[in-house]
N, C-alpha and C positions, 0 to 999 in steps of 0.2 A: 545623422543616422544612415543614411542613404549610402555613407561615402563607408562605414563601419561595416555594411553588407557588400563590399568591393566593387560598388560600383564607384568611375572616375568624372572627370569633367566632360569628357565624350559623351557620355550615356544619359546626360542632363541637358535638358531642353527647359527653358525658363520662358511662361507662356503668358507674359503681361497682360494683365485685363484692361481690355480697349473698350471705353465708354462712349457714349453717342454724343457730339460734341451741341446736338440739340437741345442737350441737357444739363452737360458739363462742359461747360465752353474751356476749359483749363484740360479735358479730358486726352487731346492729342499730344500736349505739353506732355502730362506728365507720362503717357507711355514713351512717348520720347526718351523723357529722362532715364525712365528703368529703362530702354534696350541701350543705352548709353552707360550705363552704370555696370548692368550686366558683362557688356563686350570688353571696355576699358579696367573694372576694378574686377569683377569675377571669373573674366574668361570663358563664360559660358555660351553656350548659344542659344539664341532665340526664336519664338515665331507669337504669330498677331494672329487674330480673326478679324482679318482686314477691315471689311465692311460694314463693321458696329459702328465707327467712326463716324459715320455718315444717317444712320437711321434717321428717320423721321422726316427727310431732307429732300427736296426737289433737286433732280441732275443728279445723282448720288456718286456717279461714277469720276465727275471733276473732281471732288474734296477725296474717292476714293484714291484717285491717280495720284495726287499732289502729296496725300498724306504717305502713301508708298513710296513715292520716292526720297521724303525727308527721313521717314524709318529707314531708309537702306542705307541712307546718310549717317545715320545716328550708329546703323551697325548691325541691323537686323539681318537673321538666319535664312526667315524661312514666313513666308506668311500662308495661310487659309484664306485662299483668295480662286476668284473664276478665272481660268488661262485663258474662255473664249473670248475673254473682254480684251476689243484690241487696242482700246486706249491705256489700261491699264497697262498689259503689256508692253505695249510702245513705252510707257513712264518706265517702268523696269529696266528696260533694255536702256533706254537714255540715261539712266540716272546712274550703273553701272559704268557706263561709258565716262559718263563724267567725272566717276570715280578712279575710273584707271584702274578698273580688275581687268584680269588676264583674258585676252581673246573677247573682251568686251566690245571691241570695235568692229570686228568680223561680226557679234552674232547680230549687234542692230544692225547693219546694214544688210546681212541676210534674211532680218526680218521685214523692215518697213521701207530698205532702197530697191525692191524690187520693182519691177515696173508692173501693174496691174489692168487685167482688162475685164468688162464685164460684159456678158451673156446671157439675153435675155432670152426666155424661154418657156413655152405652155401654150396653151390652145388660143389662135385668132381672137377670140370673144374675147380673150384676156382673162375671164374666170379666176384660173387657174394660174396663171402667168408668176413665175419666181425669177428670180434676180440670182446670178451662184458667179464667184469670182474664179476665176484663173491668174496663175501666174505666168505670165508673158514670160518666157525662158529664154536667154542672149547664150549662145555657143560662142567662149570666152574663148576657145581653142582652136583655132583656122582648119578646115580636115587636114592641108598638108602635114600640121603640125600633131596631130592627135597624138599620136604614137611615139611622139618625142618626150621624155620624160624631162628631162635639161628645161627644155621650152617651156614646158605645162607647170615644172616648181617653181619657176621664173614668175610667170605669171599670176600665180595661186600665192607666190609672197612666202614661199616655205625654204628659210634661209640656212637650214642645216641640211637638210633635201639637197638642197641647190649643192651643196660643197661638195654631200657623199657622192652625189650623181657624178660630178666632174671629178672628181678623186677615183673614180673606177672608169670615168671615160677616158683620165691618163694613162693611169695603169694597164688598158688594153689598148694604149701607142695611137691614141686618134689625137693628132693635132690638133697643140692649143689654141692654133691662129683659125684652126674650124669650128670650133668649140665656141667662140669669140663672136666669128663672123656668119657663122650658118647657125645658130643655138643662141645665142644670150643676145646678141644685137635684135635680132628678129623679134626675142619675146619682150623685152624692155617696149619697142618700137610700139608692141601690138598694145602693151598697158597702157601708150600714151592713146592710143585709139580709144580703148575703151574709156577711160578717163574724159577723152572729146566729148563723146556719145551718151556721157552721163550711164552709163554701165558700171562702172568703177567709181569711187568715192578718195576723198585722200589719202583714207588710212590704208586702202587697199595698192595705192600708187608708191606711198610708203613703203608700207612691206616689201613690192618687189622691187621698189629702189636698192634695199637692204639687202635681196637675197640676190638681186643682182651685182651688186659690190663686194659681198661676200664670195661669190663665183670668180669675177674678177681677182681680186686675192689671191687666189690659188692659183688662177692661169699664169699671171703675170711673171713670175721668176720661169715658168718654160719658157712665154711666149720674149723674155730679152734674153734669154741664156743662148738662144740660136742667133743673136744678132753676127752679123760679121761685115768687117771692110772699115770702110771710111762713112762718117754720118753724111748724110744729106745737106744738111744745115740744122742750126740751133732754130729749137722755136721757145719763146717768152709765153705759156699762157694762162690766162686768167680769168673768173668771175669777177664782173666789175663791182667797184664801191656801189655798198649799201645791197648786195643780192647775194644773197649765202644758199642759191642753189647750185650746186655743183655735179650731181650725177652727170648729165652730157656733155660740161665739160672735163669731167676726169677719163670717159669714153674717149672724147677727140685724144686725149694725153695718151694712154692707151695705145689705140691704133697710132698715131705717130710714132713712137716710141718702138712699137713692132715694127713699123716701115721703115726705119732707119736713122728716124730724127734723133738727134741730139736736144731734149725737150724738159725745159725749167717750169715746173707749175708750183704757179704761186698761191693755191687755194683760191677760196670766196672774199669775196667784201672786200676787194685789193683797191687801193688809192692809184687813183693815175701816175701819179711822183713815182710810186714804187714800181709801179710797169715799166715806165720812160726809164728810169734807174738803174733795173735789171736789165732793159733789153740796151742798155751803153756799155754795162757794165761786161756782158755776157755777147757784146756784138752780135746780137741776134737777128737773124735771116728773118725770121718771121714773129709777128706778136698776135697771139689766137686773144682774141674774147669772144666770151658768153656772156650772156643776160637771159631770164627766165620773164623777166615782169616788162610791161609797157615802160613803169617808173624810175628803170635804171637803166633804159636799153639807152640814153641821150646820155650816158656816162660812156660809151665806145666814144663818141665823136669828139668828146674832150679829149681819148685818147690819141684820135687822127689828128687831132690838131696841135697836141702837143710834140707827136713824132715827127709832122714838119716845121714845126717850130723850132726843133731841136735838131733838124737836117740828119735825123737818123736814115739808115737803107733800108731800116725791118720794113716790110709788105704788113699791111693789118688785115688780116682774116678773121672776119666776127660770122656768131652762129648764136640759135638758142630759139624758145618755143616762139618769141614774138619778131622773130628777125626773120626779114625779108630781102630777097634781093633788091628789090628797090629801096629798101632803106640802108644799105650799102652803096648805092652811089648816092643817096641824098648825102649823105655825112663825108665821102669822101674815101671809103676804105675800099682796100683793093681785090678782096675775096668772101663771099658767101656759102656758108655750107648747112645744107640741110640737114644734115645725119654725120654721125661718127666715120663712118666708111669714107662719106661725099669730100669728108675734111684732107683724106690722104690725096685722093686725086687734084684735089684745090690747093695744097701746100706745093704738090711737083709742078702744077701750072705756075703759079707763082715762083718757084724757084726755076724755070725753065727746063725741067727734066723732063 
């Protein structure tokens, strides 16, 4: 009848009766079912009076939380529910997340990864005395940096942002290789800080991995289209077997690449064989590795050991978050690089320029 007076599926809201599970122990089953039935066979959308669920019940807000997040599961709209309640909410925001709806991972972490402080406050006697939280606020954006826009959508994980900004910082003739080196290295560099500091979370290291790569992209065809002369030397390089992080190392490939190198990369998760392989095959001056984890960083030293084995001339230059200089002459390799940038000046040492 409803649909006969022109209204459609939009304008219907389907509001299952939620019963107190004190009562009807079957009662959360089956609203389950109808907002499952609802989303899957009717396409309608739904909403609850959340806290019926629960009546009668000591703690009410555990079973409220729990039962909220299997309704979001099942496919629920919309509930009648308290926003002050921060457990609840927290279940919301998690359970979303775990769903994989859009910008899901931004809004719990700007919900519950904040860091909090509390402020006591009211007269000496205590009488009066309340408790009121703040939120401790981090300035993600360094002041040199503020007014940079490049830097700040780097940062902030905003990956079409990133492309227009440097798509109009071409087009008004600022070079790529400053773009690079003054603008994307610096914000990348500042995520891994916040990231240290516990400021930053993964998904947020994610994103500006992404909107960093994405920037990248675009630079790339200016910043080799200027190349000229003769290469430097060939460099071989690689994430080692078993480690599929590669943002810092497709950086180091990058900046070499701009500076002159003649440079083969061979992606993530690469087997030593195929390092030793290319770098015969391609008589290469130099063999770069990364590693990200503790647990693949002893897969370099296979690689030192097979390039003397193998009476290759490549110099091996390894880098990444758990590499140290010291742990460059524990294994036997002959270069360390901190940074993207650090990697150019460590290649020309090694090749004697």
């Amino acid at each position: 009848k409803a649909f006969n007076e022109g209204l459609t599926d939009e304008d219907i809201i389907i509001d299952g009766l939620v019963a107190t599970i004190g009562a009807e122990p079957y009662a959360a089953v089956n609203t389950l079912d109808t907002i499952k039935y609802c989303k899957e066979e009717l396409k309608i959308p739904t909403v609850c009076g959340l806290s019926n669920i629960s009546f009668g019940l000591p703690d009410r807000m555990f079973v409220n939380s729990s039962f909220m997040s299997m309704a979001i599961m099942a496919g629920l709209t919309m509930a009648i529910a308290n926003p002050g309640q921060e457990l609840l909410m927290h279940a919301v925001m998690a359970a979303d997340l775990l769903m994989n709806k859009a910008g899901s991972d931004e809004r719990y972490i700007n919900r519950v990864g904040e860091q909090k402080i509390s402020v006591v406050e009211g007269e000496v006697s205590g009488s009066d005395t309340k408790t009121t939280t703040k939120t401790k606020k981090s300035n993600i954006i360094p002041e040199e940096f503020e007014e940079d826009k490049i830097f700040t959508a780097v940062v902030k994980g905003k990956k079409e942002l990133v492309i227009s900004l440097i798509k109009e910082a071409l087009e008004e003739n600022e070079p790529a290789n400053k773009i690079l080196d003054n603008r994307l290295i610096p914000a990348i560099n500042q995520v891994g800080v916040l990231f240290d500091k516990n400021i930053y979370y993964l998904p947020q290291l994610i994103s500006s991995a992404e909107a960093m790569s994405a920037g990248v992209e675009v630079l790339e065809p200016h910043l080799n289209s200027g190349e000229s002369g003769d290469s430097k030397g060939t460099v071989v390089i690689a994430t080692v077997e078993h480690d599929i992080h590669d943002i810092g190392k497709n950086l180091v490939a990058l900046m070499l690449k701009n500076y002159g190198y003649n440079v083969i990369d061979l992606g993530k998760d690469v087997k030593t064989e195929d390092i030793i392989r290319t770098a015969k095959e391609e008589d290469a001056d130099i063999i770069g590795l990364s590693a990200l984890m503790t647990t693949t960083m002893m897969e370099m030293k296979k690689v030192v050991e097979e390039v003397k084995k193998n009476g290759l001339k490549a110099k091996v230059m390894i880098g990444g978050a758990c590499i140290t200089e010291g742990f460059m002459k524990e294994i036997g390799a002959d270069g360390y690089s901190e940074d993207a940038k650090q990697a150019v000046e460590v290649a020309d040492k090694l090749m004697g320029l």
